[in-house]
C-alpha positions in Angstrom: 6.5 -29.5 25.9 3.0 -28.7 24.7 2.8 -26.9 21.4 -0.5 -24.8 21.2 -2.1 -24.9 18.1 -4.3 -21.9 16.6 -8.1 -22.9 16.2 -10.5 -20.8 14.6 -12.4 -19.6 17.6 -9.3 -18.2 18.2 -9.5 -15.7 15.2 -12.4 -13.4 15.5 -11.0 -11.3 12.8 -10.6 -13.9 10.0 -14.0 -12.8 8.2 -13.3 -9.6 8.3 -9.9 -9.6 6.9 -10.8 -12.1 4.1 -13.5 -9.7 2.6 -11.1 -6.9 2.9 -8.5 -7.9 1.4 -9.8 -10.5 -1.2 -8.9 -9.4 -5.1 -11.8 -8.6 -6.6 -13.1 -9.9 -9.9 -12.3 -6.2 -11.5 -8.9 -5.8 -10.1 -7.7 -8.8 -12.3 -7.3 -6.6 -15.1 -4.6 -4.7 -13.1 -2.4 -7.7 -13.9 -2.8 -7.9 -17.5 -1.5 -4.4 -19.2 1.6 -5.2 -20.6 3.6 -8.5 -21.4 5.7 -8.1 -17.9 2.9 -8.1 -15.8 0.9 -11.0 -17.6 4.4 -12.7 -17.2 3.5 -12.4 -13.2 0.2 -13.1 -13.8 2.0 -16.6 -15.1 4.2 -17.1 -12.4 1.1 -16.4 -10.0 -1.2 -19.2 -11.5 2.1 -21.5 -11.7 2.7 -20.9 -8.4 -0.7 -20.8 -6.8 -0.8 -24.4 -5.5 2.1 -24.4 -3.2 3.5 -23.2 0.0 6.6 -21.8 -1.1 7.5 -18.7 0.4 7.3 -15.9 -2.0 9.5 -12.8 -1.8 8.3 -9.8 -4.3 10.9 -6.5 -4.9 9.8 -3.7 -6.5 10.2 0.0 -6.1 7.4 1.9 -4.0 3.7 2.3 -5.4 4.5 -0.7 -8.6 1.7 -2.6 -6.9 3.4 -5.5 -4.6 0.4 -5.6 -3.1 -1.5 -6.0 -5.6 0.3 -8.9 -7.1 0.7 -10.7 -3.1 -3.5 -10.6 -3.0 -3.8 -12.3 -6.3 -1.5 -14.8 -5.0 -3.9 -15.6 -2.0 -6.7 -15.2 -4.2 -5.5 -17.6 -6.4 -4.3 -20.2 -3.8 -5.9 -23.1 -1.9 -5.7 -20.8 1.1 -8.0 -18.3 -0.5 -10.9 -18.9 1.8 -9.0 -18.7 4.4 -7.4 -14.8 5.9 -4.9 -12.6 4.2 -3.0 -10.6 7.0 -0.8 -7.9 5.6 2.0 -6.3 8.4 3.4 -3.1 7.5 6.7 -3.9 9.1 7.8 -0.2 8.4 4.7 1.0 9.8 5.1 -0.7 13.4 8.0 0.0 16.4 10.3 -1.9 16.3 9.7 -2.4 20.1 6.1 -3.7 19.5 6.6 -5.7 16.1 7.3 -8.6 18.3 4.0 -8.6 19.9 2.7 -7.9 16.9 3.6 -10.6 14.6 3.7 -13.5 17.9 1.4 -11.9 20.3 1.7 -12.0 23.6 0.2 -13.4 27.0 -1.5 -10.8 30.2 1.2 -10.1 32.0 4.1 -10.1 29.7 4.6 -6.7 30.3 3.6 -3.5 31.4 0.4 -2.9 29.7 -0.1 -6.9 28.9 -3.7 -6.5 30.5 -5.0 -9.6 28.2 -3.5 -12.3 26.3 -3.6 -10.6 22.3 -2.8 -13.2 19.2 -0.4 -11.9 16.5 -0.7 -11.8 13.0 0.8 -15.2 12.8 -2.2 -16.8 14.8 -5.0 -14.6 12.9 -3.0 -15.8 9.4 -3.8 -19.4 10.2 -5.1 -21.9 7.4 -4.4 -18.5 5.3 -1.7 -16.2 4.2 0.1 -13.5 6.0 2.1 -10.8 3.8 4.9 -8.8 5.6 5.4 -5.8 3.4 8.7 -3.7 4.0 10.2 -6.4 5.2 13.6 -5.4 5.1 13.1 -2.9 8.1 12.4 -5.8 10.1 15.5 -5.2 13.2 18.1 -7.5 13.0 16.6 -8.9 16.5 13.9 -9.9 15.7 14.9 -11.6 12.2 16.6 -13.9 13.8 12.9 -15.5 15.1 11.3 -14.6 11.8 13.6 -16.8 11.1 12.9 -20.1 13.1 9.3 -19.2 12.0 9.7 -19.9 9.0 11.6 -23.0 9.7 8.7 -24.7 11.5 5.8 -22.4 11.6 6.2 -22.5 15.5 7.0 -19.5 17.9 6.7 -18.2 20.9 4.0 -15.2 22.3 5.9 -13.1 24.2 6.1 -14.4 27.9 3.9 -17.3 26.6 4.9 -21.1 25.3 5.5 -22.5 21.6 2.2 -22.1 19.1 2.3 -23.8 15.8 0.3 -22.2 12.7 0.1 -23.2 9.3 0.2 -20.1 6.9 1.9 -18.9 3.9 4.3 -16.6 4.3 4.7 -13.9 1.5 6.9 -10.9 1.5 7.9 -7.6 0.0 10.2 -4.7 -0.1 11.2 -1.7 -2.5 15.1 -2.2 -0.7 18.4 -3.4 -2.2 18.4 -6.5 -0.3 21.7 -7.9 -1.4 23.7 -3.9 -0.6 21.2 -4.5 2.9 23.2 -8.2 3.5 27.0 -6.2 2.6 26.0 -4.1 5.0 25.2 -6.4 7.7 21.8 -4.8 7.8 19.7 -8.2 6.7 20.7 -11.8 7.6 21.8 -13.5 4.5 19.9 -16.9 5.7 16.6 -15.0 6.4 16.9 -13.6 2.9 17.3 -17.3 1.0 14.3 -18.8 3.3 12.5 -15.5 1.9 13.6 -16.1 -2.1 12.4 -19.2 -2.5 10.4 -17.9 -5.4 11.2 -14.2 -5.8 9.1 -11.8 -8.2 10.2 -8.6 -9.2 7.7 -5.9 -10.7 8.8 -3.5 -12.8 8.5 0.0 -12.1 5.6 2.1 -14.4 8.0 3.9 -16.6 9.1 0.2 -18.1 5.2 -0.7 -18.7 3.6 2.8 -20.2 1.5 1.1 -22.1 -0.2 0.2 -18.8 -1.5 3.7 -18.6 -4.3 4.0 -20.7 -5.5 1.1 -18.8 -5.0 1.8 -15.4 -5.9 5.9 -15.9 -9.4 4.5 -17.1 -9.7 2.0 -14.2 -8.9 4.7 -11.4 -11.4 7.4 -13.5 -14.2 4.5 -13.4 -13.3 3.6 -9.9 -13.5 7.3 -8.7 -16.4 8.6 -10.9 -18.3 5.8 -8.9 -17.0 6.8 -5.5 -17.5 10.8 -5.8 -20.8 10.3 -8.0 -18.8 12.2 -10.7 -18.8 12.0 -14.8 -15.2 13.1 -15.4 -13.5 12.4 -18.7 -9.6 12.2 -19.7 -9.4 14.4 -22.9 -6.5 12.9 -25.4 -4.3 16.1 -24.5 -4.2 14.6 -20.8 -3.7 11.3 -21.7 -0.8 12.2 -23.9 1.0 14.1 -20.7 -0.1 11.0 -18.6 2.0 8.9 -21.0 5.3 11.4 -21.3 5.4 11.1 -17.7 8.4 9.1 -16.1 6.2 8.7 -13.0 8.3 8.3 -9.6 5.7 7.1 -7.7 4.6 4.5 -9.8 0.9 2.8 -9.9 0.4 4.9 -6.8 1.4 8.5 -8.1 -1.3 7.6 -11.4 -3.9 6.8 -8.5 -3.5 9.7 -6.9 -3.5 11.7 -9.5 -6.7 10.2 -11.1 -8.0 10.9 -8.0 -7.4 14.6 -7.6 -8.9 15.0 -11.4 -11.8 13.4 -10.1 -12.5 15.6 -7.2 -11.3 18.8 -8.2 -13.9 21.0 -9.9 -11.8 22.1 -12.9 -11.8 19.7 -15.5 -8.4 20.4 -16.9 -7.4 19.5 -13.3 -4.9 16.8 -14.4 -3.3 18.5 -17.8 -2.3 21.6 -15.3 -0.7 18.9 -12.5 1.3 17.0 -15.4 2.1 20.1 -16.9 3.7 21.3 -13.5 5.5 18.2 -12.9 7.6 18.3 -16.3 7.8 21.5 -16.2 6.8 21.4 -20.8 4.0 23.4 -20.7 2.7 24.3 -23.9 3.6 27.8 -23.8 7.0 29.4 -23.3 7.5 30.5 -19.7 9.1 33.7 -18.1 12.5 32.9 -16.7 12.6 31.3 -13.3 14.2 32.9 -10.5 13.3 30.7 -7.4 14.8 27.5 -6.8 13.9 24.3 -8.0 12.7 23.2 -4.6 11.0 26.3 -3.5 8.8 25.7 -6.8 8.0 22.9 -5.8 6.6 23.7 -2.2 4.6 26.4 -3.5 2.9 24.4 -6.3 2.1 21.5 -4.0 0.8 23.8 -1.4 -1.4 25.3 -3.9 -2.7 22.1 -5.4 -3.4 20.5 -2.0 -5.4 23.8 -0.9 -7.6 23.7 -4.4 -7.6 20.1 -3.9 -9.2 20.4 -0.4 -11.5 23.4 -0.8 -13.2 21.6 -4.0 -13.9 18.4 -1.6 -14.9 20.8 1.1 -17.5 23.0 -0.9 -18.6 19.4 -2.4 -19.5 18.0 1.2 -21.0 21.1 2.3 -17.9 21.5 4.7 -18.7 18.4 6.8 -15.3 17.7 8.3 -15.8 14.3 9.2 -17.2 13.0 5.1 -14.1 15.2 4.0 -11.4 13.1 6.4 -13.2 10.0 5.0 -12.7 11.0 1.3 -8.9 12.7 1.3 -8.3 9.5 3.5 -6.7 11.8 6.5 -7.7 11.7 10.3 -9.8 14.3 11.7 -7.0 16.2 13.5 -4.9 16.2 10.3 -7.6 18.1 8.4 -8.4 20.6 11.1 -4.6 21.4 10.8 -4.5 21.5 6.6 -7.8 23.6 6.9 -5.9 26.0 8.9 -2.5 25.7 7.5 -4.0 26.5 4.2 -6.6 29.7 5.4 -9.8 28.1 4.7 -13.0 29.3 6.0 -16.3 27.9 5.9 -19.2 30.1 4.0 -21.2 31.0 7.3 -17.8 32.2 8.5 -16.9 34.4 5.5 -20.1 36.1 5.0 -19.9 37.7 9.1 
């Protein structure tokens, strides 16, 4: 039986991926804040010059993608693509295709034969991130992929790539495998290295750091001068931080765009609820609270980017990262009229 093996005419999107997902030069910092994260930093360089697959846990937003693309980066496979599947992100009725691809006329639809992410990760790196909602169908021949790097397109014959496979997930794998939920052998072909990062409330001296980083990183995206005052910085670092790295970002982010400056002391404030002055006795419920502020914070969050973009829709989906349906809907959901539009 003729095995087909991946050539690189066959992977118009290799150059594209590699630039996009390469670490840069000023992301390395990200990985040296605190003793556990130069510890990964360790493991990464130890590591680097191998195959082994690679699985990394860690709750959401700790960075697991940050510490997968300095693994490529720092690899032998670096010039080669770094495909990242968002196995949570995909139906489960198409991850198939996805990850193997498939050949015209596989099924309905099948008008052209369309390589996975397996064949565009050849002589590189693919990264399956949430890989723990993978269905239990298909892990089975995630499996034998990772036996022998060969599979099958769907309604196709056997391919053979030669990739490393690393994955992620912020799940309890082994409560996943009790309850019959994750195959137990896919797991160990997974683990053969296994890294776990530690959630930002066990690094917080991290966020001096990485608050700086994402106010550079922003000031120079939005053209702004924004400044963390030692009174914000102090509620950034008596926060427990839920949503990790990511939540920080975020947050960083709205300071940056929104036109007050104490933008970020009156968010962290909200959020523990220790604001500096007493507070009249609350009467709604915890969660109502919480709608309202969000809904309020969103609204001043979007009018300042609006006003700053002189209400072109299309730059302002861009910058809040949202498609251009989704802000038509906020716009309206949260009563916002353009100037021309107020002043008739």
């Amino acid at each position: 039986m003729k095995t087909d093996r991946v050539e690189p005419a066959e992977r118009p999107l290799v150059q594209q991926d590699v630039q996009r997902h390469r670490l840069t030069d000023a992301e390395y910092p990200l990985l040296d804040g605190s003793p556990p994260m130069r510890a990964i930093r360790t493991a990464i360089r130890n590591i680097a010059d191998t195959d082994a697959t690679v699985l990394i846990r860690g709750e959401s937003g700790v960075g697991k993608d940050l510490v997968a693309r300095a693994m490529h980066a720092a690899s032998g496979r670096c010039a080669g693509p770094f495909m990242k599947v968002n196995c949570a992100a995909i139906p489960s009725e198409l991850l198939e295709s996805e990850l193997f691809g498939h050949e015209k006329g596989a099924f309905t639809g099948a008008h052209r034969r369309k390589p996975g992410q397996f064949e565009f990760a050849n002589k590189g790196t693919i990264y399956l991130d949430e890989i723990a909602e993978v269905p239990l169908t298909l892990q089975a021949k995630l499996l034998q992929v990772l036996q022998d790097f060969t599979f099958w397109r769907v309604g196709g014959g056997p391919v053979h790539v030669d990739a490393r496979v690393i994955a992620a997930t912020n799940r309890d794998l082994e409560d996943a495998m009790s309850r019959g939920e994750f195959r137990e052998d896919l797991y160990y072909r997974l683990s053969v290295l296994e890294i776990r990062v530690p959630p930002l409330r066990e690094r917080l001296e991290e966020i001096p750091g990485l608050a700086t980083w994402f106010l550079d990183k922003f000031n120079a995206q939005y053209g702004r001068q924004k400044e963390l005052s030692p009174e914000t910085m102090a509620r950034l670092m008596d926060y427990s931080w839920p949503g990790n790295v990511r939540e920080l970002e975020n947050l960083i982010r709205r300071l940056v765009i929104l036109t007050e400056v104490d933008a970020t002391e009156a968010l962290v404030r909200g959020r523990n609820g220790d604001g500096p002055t007493q507070r009249p006795m609350v009467t709604k419920s915890l969660r109502e609270i919480t709608r309202v502020a969000a809904r309020a914070a969103e609204r001043k969050a979007l009018a300042g980017v609006l006003e700053h973009v002189h209400w072109n829709r299309a730059e302002a989906s861009r910058i809040l990262m949202v498609s251009y349906k989704t802000l038509i809907h906020k716009i309206g959901e949260c009563g916002l009229t353009p100037p021309s539009r107020r002043r008739s």
